[in-house]
C-alpha positions in Angstrom: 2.2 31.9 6.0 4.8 31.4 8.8 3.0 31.4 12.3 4.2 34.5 14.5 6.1 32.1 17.0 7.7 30.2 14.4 8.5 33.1 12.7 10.0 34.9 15.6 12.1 31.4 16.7 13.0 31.4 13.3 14.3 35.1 13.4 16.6 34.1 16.4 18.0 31.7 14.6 19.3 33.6 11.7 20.7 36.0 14.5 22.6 32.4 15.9 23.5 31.3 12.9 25.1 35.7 12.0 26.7 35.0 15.4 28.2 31.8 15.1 30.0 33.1 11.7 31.2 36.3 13.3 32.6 34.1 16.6 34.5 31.8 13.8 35.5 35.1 12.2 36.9 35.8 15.3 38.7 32.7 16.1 40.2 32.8 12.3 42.3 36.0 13.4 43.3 34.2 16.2 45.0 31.8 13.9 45.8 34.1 11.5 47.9 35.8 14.4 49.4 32.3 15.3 50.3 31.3 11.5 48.6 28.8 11.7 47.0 28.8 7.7 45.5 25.7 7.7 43.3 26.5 11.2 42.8 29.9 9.4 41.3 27.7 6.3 39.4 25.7 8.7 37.9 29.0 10.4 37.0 30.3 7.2 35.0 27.3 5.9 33.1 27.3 9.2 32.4 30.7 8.5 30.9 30.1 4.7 29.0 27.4 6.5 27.0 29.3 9.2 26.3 32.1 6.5 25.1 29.4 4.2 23.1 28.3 7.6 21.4 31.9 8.1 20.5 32.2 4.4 19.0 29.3 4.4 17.0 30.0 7.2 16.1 33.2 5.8 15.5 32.7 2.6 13.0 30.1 4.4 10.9 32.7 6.0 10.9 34.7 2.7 9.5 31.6 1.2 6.8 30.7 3.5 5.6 34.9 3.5 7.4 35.4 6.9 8.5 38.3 8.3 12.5 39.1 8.4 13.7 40.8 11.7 17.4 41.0 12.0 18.7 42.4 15.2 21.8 43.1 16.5 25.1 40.2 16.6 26.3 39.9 20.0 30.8 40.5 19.8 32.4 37.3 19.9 35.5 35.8 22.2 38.3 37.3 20.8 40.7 35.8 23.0 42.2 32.5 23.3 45.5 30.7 25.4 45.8 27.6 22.5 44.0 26.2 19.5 43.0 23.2 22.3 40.8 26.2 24.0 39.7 27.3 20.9 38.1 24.1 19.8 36.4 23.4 23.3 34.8 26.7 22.3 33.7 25.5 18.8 32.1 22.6 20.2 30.6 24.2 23.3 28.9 26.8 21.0 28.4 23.4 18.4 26.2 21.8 21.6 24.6 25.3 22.2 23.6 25.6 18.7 22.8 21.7 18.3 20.1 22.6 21.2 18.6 25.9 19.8 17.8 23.6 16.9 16.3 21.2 18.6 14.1 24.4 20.4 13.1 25.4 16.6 11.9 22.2 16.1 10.2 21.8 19.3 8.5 25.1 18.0 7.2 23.1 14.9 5.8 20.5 16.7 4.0 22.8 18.9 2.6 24.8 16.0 1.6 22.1 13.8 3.8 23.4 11.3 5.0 20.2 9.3 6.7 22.0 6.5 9.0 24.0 9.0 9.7 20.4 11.0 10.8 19.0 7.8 13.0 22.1 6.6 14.1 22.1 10.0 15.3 18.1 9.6 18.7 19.4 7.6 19.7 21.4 10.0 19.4 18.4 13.0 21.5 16.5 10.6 24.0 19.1 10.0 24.8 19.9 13.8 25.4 16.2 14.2 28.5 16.7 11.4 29.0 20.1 13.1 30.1 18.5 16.3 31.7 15.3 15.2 34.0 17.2 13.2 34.6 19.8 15.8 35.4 16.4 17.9 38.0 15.3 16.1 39.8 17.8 15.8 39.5 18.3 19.2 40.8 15.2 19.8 43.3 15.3 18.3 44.5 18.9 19.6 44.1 16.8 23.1 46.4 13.6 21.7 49.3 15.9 20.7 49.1 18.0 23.5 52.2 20.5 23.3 54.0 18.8 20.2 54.7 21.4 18.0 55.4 19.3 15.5 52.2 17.5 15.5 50.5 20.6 15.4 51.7 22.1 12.4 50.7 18.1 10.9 47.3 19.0 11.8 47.7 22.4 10.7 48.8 21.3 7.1 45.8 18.6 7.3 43.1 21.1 8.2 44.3 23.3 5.2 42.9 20.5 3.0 39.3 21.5 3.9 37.2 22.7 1.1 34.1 24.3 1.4 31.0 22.9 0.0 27.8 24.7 -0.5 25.0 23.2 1.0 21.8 22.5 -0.5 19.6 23.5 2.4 15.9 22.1 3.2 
């Protein structure tokens, strides 16, 4: 049985994790308005991930006889002046995410709960992909600037992204 403040940090999490998917959502129209099909595909695997993320986490608190308490998903950004702006918002909310992890697991350690510090282990691990790949693309939106050209290479290069379903925990 899930202690109540691991359960509740646990909670808030699935909310982040519902949150993060709808603000990719978001971003993915932004593309979508742009033409930009290979962002669009890049959005929309970053949206499969951070569902995969919340089911994970609350198929977690099912497991250990916790109590679910979904509660309302903030609205996202929804406006954007260039994909360069977009992805200093992916990895700001990447960092921001990165640290409520780290707060989750902080709430393990506190509580003596070793099976929630090593499910929570994956998900350390995963924010450091998170925001290495966020920075790279980043990057790379800062290298080429206002090349339009280069852009739609990146474009056609992100649309080469497949999603993979994690095996969580």
């Amino acid at each position: 049985m899930l202690n109540e403040k691991m359960n509740a940090a646990l909670n808030e999490q699935v909310n982040a994790e519902m949150y993060s998917a709808y603000l990719y959502l978001s971003m993915q129209a932004y593309f979508q308005k742009l033409n930009l099909m290979g962002f669009v595909n890049w959005m929309n695997i970053q949206v499969q991930e951070e569902m995969a993320h919340a089911r994970g986490l609350y198929d977690y608190i099912q497991e250990r006889d916790g109590e679910i308490i979904l509660d309302t998903i903030k609205k996202p950004d929804q406006t954007w002046n260039s994909p360069l702006e977009v992805f200093e918002a992916v990895l700001a909310h990447e960092q921001l995410v990165t640290s409520l992890i780290n707060k989750l697991a902080d709430v393990a350690d506190e509580t003596k709960d070793r099976a929630a510090g090593l499910f929570l282990q994956w998900y350390i691990k995963e924010q450091v992909e998170e925001e290495a790949s966020v920075s790279g693309v980043l990057e790379t939106l800062r290298m080429i600037k206002d090349d339009k050209h280069a852009l739609l290479l990146l474009d056609k290069d992100l649309a080469t992204r497949v999603f993979n379903p994690p095996v969580i925990g």
